[in-house]
PDB file of N, CA, C, O and CB in Angstrom:
ATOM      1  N   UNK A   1       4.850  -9.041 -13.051  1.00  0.00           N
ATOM      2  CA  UNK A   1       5.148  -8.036 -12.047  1.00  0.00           C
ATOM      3  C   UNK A   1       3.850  -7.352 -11.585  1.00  0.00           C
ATOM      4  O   UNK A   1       3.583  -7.148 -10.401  1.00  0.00           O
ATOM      5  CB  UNK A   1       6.149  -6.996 -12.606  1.00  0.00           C
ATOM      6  N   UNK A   2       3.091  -7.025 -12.597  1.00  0.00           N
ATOM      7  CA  UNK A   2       1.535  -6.571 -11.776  1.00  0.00           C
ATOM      8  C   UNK A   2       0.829  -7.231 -10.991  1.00  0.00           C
ATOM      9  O   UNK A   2       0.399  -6.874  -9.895  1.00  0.00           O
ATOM     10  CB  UNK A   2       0.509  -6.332 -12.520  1.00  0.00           C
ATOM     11  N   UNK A   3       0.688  -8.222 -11.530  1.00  0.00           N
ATOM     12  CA  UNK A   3      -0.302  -9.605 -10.805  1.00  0.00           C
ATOM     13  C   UNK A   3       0.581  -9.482  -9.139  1.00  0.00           C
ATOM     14  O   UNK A   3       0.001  -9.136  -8.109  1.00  0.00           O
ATOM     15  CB  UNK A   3       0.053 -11.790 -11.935  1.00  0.00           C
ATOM     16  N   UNK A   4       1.819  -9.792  -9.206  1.00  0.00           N
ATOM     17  CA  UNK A   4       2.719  -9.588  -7.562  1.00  0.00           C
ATOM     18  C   UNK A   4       1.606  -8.440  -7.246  1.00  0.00           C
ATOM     19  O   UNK A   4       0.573  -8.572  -6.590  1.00  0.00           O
ATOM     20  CB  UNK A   4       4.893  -8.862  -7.533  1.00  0.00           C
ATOM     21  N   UNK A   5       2.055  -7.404  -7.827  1.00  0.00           N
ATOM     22  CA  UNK A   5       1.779  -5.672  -7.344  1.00  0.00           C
ATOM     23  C   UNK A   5      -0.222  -6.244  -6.988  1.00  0.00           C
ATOM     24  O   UNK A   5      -0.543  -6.054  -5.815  1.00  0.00           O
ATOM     25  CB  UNK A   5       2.184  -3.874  -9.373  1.00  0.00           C
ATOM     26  N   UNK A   6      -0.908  -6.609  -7.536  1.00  0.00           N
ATOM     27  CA  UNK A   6      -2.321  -6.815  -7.353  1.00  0.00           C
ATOM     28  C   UNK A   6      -2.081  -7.617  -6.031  1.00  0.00           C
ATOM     29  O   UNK A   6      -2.307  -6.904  -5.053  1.00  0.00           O
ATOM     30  CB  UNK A   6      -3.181  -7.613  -8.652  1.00  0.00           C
ATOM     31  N   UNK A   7      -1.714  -8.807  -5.731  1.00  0.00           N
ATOM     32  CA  UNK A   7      -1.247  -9.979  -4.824  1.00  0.00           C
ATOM     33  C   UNK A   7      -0.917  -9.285  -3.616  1.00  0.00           C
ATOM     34  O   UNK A   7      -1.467  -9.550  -2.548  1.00  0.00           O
ATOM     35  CB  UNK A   7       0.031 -10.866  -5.376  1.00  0.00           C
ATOM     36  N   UNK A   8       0.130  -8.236  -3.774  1.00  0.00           N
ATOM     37  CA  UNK A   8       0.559  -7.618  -2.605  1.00  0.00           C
ATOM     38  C   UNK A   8      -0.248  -6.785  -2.181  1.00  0.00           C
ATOM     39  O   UNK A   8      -0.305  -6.642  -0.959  1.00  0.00           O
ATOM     40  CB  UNK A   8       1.654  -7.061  -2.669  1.00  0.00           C
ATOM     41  N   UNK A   9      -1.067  -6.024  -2.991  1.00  0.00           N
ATOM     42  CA  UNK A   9      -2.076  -4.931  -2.202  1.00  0.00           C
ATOM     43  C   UNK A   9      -3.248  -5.751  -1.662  1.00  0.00           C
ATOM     44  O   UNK A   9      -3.509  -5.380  -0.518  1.00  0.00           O
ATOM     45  CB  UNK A   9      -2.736  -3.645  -3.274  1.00  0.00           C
ATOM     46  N   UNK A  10      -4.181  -6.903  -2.156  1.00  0.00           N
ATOM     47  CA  UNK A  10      -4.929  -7.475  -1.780  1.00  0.00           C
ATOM     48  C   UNK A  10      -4.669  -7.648  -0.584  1.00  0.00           C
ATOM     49  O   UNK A  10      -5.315  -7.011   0.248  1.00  0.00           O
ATOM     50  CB  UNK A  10      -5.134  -8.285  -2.375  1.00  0.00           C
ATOM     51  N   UNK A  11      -3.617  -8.587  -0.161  1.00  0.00           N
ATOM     52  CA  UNK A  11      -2.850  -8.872   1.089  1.00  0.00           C
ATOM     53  C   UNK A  11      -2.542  -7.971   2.057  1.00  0.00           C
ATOM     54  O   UNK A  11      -2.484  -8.235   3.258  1.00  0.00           O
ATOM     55  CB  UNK A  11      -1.764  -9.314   0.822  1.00  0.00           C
ATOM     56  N   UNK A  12      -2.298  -6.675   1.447  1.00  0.00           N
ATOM     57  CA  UNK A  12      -1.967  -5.453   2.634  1.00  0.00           C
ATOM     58  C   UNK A  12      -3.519  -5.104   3.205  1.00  0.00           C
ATOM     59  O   UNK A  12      -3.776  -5.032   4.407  1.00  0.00           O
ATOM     60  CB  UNK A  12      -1.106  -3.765   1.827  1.00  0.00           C
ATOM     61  N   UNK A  13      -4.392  -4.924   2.250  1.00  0.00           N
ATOM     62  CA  UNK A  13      -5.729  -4.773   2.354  1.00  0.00           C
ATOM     63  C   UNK A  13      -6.188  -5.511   3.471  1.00  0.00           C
ATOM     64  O   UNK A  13      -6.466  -4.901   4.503  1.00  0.00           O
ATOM     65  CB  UNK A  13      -6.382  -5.131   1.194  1.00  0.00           C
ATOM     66  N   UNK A  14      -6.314  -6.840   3.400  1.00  0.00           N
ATOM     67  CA  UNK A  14      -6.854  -7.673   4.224  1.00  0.00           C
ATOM     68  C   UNK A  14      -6.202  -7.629   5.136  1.00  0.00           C
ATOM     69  O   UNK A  14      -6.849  -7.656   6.183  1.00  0.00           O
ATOM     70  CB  UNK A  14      -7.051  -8.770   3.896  1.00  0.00           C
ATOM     71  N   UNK A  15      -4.489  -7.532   5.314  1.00  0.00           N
ATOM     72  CA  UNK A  15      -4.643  -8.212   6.821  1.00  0.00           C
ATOM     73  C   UNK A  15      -4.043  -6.409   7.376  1.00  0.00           C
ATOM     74  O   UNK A  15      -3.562  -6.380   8.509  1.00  0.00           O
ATOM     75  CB  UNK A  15      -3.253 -10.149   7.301  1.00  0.00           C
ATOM     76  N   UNK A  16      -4.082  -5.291   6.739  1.00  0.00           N
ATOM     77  CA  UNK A  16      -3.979  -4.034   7.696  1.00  0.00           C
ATOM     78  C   UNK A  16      -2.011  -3.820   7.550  1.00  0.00           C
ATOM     79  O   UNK A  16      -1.335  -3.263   8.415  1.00  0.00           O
ATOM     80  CB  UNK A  16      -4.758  -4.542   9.748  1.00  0.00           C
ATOM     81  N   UNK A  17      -1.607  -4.257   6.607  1.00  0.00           N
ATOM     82  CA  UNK A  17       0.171  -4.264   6.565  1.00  0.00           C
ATOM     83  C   UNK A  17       0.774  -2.770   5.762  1.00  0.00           C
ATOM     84  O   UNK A  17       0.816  -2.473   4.568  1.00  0.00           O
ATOM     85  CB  UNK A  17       0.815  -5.892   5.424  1.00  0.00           C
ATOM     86  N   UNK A  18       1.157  -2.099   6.870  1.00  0.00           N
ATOM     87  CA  UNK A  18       1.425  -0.727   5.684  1.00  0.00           C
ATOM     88  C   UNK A  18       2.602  -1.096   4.885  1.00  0.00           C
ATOM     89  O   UNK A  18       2.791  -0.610   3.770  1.00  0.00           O
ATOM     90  CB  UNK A  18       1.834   0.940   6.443  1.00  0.00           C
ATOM     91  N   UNK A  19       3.606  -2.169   5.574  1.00  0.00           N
ATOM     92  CA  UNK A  19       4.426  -2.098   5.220  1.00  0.00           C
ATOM     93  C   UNK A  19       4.673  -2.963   3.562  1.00  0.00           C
ATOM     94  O   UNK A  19       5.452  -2.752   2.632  1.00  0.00           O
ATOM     95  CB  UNK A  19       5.005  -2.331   6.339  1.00  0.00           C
ATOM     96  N   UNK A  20       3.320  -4.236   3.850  1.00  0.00           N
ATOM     97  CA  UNK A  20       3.552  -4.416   2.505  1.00  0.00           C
ATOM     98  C   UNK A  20       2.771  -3.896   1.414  1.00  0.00           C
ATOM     99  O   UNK A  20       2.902  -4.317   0.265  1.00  0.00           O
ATOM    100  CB  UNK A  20       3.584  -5.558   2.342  1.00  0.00           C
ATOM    101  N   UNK A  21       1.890  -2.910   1.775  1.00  0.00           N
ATOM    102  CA  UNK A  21       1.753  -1.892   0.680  1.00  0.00           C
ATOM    103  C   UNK A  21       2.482  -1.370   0.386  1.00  0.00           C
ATOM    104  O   UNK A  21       2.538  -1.156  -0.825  1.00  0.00           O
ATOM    105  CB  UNK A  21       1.124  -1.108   0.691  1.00  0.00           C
ATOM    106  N   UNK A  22       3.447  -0.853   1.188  1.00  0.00           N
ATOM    107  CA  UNK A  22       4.808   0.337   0.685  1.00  0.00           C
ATOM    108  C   UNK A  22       5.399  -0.999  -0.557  1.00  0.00           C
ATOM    109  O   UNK A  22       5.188  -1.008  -1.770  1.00  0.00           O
ATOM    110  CB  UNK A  22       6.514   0.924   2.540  1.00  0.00           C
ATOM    111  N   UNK A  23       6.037  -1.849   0.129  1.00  0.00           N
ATOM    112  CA  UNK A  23       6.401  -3.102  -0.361  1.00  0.00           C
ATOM    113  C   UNK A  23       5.565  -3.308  -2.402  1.00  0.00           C
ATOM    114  O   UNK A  23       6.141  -3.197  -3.484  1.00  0.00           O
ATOM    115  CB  UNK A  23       5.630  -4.374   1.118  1.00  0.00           C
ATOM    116  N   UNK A  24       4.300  -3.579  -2.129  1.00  0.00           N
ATOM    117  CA  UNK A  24       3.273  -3.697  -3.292  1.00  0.00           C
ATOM    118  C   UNK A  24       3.582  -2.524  -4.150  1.00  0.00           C
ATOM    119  O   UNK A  24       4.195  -2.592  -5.215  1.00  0.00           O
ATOM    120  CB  UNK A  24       1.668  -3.675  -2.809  1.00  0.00           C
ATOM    121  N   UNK A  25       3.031  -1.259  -3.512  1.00  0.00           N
ATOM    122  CA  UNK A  25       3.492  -0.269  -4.692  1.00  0.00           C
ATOM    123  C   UNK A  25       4.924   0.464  -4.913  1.00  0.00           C
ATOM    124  O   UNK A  25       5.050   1.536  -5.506  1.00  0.00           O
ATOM    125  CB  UNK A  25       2.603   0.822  -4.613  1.00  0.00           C
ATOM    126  N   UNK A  26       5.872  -0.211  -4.399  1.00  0.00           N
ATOM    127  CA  UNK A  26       7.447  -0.619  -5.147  1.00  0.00           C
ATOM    128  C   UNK A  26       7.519  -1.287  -6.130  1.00  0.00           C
ATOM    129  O   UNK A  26       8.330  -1.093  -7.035  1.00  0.00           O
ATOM    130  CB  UNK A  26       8.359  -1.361  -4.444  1.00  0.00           C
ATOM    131  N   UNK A  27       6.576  -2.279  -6.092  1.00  0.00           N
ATOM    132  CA  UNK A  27       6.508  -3.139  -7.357  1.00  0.00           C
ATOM    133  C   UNK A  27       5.884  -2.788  -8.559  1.00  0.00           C
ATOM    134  O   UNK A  27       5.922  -3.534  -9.537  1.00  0.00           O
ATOM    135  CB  UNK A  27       5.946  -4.229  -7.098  1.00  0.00           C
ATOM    136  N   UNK A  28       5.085  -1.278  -8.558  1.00  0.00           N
ATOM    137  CA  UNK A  28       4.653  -1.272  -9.296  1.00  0.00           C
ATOM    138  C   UNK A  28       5.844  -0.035 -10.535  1.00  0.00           C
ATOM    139  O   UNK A  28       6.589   0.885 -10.196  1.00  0.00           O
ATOM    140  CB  UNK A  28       3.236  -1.113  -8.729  1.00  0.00           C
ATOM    141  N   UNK A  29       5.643  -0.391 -11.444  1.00  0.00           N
ATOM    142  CA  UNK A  29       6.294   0.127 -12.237  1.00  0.00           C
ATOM    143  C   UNK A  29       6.632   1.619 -12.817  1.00  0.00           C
ATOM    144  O   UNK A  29       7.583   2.026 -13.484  1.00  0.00           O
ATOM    145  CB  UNK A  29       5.966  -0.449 -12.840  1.00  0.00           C
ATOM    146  N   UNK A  30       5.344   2.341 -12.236  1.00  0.00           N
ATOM    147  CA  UNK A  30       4.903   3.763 -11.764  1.00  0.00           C
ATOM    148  C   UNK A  30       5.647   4.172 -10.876  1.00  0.00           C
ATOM    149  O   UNK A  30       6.012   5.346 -10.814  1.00  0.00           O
ATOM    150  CB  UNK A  30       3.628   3.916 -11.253  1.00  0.00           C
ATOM    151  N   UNK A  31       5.972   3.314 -10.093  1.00  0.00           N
ATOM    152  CA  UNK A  31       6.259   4.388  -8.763  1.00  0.00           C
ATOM    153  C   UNK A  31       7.965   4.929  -8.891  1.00  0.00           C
ATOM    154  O   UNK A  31       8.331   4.475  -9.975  1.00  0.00           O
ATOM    155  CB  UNK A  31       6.000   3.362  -6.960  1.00  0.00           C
ATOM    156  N   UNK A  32       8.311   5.154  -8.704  1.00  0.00           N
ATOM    157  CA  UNK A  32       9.770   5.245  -8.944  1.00  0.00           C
ATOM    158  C   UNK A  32      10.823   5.052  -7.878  1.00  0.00           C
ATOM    159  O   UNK A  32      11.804   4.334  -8.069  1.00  0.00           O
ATOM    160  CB  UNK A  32      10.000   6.455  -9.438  1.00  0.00           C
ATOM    161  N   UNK A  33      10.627   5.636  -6.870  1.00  0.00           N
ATOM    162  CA  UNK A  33      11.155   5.167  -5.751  1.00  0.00           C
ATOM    163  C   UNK A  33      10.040   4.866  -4.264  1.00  0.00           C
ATOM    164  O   UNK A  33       8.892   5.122  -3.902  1.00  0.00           O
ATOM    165  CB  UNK A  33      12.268   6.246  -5.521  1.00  0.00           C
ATOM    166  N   UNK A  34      11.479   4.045  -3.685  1.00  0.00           N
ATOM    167  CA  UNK A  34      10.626   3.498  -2.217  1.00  0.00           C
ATOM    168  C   UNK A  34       9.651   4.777  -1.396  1.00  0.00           C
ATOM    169  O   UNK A  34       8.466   4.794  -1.062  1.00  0.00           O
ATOM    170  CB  UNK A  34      12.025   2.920  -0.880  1.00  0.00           C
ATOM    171  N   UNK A  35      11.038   6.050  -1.229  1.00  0.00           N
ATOM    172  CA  UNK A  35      10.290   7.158  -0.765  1.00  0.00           C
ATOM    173  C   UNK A  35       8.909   7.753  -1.201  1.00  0.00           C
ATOM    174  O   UNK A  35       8.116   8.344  -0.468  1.00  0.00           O
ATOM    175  CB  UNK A  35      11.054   8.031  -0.898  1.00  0.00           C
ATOM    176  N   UNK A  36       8.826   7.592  -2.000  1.00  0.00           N
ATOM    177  CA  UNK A  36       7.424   7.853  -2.966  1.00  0.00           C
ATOM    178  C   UNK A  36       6.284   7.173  -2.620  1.00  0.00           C
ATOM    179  O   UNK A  36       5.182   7.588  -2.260  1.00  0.00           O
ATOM    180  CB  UNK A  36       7.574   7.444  -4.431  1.00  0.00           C
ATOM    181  N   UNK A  37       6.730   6.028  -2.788  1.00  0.00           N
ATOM    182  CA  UNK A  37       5.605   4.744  -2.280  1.00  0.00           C
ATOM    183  C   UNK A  37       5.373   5.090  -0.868  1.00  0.00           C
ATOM    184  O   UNK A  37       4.193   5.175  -0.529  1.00  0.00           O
ATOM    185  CB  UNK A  37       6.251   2.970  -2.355  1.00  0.00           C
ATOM    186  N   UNK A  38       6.406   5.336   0.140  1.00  0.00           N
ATOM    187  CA  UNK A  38       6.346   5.730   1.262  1.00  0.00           C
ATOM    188  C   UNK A  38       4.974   6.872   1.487  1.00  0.00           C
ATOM    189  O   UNK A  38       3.967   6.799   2.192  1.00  0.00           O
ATOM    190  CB  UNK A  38       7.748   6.227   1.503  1.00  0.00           C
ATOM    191  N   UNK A  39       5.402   7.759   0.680  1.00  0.00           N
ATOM    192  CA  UNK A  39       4.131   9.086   1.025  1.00  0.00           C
ATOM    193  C   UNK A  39       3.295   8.962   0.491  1.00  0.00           C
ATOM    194  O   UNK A  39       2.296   9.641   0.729  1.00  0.00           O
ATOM    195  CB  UNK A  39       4.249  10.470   0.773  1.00  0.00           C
ATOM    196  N   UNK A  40       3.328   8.104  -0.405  1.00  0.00           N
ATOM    197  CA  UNK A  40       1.810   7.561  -1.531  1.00  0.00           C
ATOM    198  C   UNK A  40       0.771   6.919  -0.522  1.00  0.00           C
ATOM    199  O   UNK A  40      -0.389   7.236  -0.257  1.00  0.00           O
ATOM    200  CB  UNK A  40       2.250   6.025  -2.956  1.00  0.00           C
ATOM    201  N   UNK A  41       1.730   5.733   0.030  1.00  0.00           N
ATOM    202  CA  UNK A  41       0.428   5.151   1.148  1.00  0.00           C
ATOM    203  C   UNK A  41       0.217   5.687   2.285  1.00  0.00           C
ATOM    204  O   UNK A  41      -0.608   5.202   3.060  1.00  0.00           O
ATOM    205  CB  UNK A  41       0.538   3.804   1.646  1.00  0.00           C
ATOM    206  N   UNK A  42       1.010   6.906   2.612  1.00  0.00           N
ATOM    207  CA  UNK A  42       0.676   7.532   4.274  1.00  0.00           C
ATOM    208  C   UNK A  42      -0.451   8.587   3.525  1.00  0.00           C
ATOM    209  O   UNK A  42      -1.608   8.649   3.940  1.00  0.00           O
ATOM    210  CB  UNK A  42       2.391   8.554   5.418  1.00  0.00           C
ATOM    211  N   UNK A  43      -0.032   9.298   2.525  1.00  0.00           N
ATOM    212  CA  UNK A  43      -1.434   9.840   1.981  1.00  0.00           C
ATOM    213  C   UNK A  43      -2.928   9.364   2.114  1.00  0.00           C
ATOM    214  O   UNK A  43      -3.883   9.712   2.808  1.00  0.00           O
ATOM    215  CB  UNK A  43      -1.314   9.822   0.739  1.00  0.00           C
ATOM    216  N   UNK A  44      -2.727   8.497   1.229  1.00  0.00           N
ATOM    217  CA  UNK A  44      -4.072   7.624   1.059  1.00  0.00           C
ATOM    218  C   UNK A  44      -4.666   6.659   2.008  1.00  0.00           C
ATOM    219  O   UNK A  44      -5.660   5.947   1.866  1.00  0.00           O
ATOM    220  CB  UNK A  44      -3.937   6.847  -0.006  1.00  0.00           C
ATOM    221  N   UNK A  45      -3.796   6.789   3.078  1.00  0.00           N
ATOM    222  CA  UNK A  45      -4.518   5.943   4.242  1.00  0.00           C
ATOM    223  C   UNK A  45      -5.015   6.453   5.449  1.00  0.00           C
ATOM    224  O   UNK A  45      -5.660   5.863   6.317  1.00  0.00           O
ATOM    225  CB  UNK A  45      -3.718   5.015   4.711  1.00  0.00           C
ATOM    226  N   UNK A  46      -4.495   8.068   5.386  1.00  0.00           N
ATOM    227  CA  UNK A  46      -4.873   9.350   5.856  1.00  0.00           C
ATOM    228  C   UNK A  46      -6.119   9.569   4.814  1.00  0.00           C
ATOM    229  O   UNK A  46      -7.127   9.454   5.512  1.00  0.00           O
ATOM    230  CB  UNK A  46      -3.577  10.530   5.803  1.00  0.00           C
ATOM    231  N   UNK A  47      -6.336   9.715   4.060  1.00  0.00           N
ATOM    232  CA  UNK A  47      -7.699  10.039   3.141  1.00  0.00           C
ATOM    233  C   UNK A  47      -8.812   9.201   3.153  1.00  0.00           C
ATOM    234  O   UNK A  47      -9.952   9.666   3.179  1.00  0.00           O
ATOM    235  CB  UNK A  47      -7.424  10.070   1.737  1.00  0.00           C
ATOM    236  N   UNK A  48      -8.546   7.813   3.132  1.00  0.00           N
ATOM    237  CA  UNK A  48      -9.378   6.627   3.542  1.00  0.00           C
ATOM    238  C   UNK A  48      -9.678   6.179   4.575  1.00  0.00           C
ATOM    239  O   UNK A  48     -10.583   5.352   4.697  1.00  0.00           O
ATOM    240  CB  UNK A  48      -9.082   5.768   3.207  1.00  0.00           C
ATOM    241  N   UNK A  49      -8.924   6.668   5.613  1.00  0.00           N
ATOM    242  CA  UNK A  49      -8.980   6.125   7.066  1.00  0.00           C
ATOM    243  C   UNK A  49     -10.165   5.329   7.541  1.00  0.00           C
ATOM    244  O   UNK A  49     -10.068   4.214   8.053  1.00  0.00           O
ATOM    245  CB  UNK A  49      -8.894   7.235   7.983  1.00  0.00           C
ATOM    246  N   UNK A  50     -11.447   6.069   7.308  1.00  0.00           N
ATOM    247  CA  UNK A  50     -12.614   5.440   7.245  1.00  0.00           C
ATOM    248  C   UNK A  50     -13.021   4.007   7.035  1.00  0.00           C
ATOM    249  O   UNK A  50     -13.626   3.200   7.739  1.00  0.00           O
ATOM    250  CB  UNK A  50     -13.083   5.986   6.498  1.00  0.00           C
ATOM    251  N   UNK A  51     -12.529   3.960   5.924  1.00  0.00           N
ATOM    252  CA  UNK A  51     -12.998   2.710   4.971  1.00  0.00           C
ATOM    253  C   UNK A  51     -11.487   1.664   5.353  1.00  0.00           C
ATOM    254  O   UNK A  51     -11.722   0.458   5.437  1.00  0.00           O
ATOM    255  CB  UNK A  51     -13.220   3.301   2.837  1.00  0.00           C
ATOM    256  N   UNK A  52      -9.967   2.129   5.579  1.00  0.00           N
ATOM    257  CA  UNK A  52      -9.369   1.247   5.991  1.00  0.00           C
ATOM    258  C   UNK A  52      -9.394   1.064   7.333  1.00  0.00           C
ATOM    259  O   UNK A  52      -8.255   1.295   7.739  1.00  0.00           O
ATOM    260  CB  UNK A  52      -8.370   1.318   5.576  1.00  0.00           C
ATOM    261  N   UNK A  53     -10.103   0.769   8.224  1.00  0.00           N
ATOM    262  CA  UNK A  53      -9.951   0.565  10.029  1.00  0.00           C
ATOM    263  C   UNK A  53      -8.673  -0.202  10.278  1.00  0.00           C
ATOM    264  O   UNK A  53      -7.760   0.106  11.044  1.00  0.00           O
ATOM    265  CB  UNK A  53     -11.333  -0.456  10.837  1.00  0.00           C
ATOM    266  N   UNK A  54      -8.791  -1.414   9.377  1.00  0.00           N
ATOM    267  CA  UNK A  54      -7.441  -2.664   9.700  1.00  0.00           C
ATOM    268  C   UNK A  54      -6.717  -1.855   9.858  1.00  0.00           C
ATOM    269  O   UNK A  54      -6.609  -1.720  11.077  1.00  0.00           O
ATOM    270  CB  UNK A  54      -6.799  -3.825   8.634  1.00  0.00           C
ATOM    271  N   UNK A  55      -5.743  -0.778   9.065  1.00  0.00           N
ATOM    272  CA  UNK A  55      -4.739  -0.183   9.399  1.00  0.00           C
ATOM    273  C   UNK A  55      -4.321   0.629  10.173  1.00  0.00           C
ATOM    274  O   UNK A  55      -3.132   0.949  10.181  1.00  0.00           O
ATOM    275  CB  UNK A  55      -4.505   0.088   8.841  1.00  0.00           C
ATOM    276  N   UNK A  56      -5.373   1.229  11.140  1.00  0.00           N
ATOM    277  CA  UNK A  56      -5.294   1.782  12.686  1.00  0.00           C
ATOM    278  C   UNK A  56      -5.749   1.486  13.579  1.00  0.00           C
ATOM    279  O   UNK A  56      -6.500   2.135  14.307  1.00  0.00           O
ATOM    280  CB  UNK A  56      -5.557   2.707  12.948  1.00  0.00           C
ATOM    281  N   UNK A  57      -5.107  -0.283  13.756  1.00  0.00           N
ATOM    282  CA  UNK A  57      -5.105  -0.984  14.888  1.00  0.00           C
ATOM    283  C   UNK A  57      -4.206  -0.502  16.208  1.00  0.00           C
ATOM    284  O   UNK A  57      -4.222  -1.168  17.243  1.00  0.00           O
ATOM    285  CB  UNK A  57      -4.733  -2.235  14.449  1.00  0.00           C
TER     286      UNK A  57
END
């Protein structure tokens, strides 16, 4: 189940997919719900914006 969760963020990474980050950190065992994951990655992609460009295409 991690290795997915690693697999899926790599993949969101590269190609700019919020959705399968939300997706990736569902999988992770931490998170508890979808909603969570939801504000986890609108957080952090608001904080990183910089460094993620792919994702404000």
């Amino acid at each position: 189940m991690i290795k997915a969760f690693e697999r899926m963020t790599i993949e969101a990474a590269v190609t700019g997919d919020r959705d399968l980050a939300v997706a990736a950190l569902d999988l992770n065992p931490l998170c508890p719900s979808d909603e969570l994951a939801n504000i986890v990655v609108d957080e952090l992609l608001e904080a990183h914006k910089d460094y993620l460009p792919q994702f404000f295409k």
